[in-house]
N, C-alpha and C positions, 0 to 999 in steps of 0.2 A: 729734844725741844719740848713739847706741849705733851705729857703725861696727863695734865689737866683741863686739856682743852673744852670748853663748854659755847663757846660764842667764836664764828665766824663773819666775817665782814667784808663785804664786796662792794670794793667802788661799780660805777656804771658803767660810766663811756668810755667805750674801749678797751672795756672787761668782760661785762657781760653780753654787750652790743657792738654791734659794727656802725656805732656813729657817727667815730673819728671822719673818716671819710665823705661822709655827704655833709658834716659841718664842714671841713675846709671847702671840698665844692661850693657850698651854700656861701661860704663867706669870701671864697675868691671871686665869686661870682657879684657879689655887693660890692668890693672894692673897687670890681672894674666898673662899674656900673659909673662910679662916683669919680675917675681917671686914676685908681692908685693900684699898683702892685701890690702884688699877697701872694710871700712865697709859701712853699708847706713847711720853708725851717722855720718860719717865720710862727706860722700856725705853731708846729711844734711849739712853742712856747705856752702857747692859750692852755695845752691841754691839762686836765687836773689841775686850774683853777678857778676863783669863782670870775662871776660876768663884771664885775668892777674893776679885777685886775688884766682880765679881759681888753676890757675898754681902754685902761692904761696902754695897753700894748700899742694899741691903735692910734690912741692920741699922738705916741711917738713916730709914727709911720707918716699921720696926715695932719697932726699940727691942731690945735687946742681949739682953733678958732673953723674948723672946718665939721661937715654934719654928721660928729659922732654918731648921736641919736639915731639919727637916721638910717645911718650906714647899718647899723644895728639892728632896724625895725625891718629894712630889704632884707638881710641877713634871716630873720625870722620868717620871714615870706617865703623867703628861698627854700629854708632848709624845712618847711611844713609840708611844700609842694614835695618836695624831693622826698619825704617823706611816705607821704600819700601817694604816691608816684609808684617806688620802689619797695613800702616797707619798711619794718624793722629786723634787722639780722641780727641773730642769735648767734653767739661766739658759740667758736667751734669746744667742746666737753662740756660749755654749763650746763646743759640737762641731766647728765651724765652727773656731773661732781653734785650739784643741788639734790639727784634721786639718793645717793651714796649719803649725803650727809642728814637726809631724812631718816634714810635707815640705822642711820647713830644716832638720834634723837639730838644732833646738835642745835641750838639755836642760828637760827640769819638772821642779817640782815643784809641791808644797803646803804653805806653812808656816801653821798655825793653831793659834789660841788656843784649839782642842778639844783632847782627849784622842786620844790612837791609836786607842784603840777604836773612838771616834766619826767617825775621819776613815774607817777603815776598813770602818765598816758606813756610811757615807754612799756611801762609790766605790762596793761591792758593790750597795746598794739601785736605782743610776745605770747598775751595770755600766762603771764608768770606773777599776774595777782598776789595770789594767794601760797608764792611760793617763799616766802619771806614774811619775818614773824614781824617785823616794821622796817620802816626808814628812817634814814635822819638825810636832809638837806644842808647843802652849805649857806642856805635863807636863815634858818633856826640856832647858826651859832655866832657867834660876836666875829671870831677868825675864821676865813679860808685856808685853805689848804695852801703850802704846807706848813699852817698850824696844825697843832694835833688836835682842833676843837671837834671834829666832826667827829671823829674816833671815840674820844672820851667820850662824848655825849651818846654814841651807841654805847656804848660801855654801861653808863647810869642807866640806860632807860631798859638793859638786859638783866640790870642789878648785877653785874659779873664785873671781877678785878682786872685790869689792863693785862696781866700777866696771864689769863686763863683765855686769852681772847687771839684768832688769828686778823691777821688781813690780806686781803687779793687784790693788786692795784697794779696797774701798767704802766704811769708815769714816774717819776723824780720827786715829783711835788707831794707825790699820794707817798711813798716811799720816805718822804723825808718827815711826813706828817705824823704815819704810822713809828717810825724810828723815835720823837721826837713824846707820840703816848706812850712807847714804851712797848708797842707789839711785834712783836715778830711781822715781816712783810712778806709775803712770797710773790714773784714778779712774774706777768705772762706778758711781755712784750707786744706790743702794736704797734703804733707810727714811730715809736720813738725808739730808738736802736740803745743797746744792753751799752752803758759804760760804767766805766771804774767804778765810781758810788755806788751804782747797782748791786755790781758784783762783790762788794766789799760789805757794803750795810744789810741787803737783801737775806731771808735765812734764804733763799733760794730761789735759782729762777727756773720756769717752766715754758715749755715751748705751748702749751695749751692748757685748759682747764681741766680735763678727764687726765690727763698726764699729774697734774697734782691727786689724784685719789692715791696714788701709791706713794707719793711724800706724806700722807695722813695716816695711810693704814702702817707705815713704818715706823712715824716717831709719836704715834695716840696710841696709848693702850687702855 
């Protein structure tokens, strides 16, 4: 694979973090609030993309004329408490794979389909600051995910060629985004379960993040 590799790239939710999960709570809990169902295949959709196609999902569920917005802003509510509540959880190897890639002098980053904001009180909540040479938001590109905009765009701002560059992503969307810049994607599964596409497009998938140290130390030299 990556003889060249110089730049890494890590989606968030549901990568780096255990999000996934208190956003569906947070957002089944707003649905009922308002009388609608919200399954988790349902959610499965949302995940790894941005908050407008998001919202598309929704409008289909409850209808154009009923309180998007709103459902949204409880949603927010929900998922701050739960937050504050519980924490943020740290996927099981990332400290592990991010110490390893320090000691290769790789560059990181973050490219996600959150806001700045959110990627930034996620590091701070983690304390993983300063463990990432930047971010890119899915706010700061014209396309969400899975456009390839977010990727490219860490790509320019690392100065490095789509081809020298990995990605670590746990959805479809993130997989088909990364396929679509042109980088290799490696998968660590979370809500959403391994199919064909994955397994076909994917260079590989991992059952955890410290499990991928040993797909780097075998095809980076």
């Amino acid at each position: 694979m990556k003889k060249n590799l110089k730049l890494v790239i890590f989606d968030m939710d549901g990568l780096l973090f255990d999000t996934e999960r208190p956003s569906y709570k947070a957002m089944n809990r707003s649905m009922k609030a308002y009388g609608f169902d919200f399954s988790l295949d349902i959610y499965k959709r949302m995940i790894g993309i941005n908050d407008q196609a998001s919202k598309n999902i929704i409008k289909e569920i409850c209808g154009s004329n009923n309180p998007i917005e709103q459902i949204f802003k409880r949603y927010d509510r929900e998922f701050k408490n739960i937050l504050e509540t519980e924490g943020i959880t740290v996927k099981a190897g990332a400290l592990k794979l991010l110490d390893w890639l320090d000691e290769k002098n790789f560059k990181k980053c973050i490219a996600s389909s959150s806001s700045r904001n959110t990627i930034a009180n996620y590091l701070s909540m983690a304390g993983l600051t300063n463990q990432f040479d930047f971010y890119v938001s899915g706010e700061e590109v014209d396309n969400g995910k899975p456009a390839p905009d977010v990727f490219l765009e860490a790509c320019r701002r690392a100065d490095e060629i789509p081809s020298s560059a990995i990605v670590f992503e746990d959805s479809l969307h993130g997989l088909r985004a990364a396929t679509k810049a042109g980088i290799p994607c490696i998968i660590v599964p979370d809500l959403i379960e391994t199919n064909e596409q994955m397994r076909r497009d994917a260079y590989c998938i991992v059952s955890n993040l410290k499990e991928a140290i040993n797909v780097l130390e075998r095809d980076v030299k």
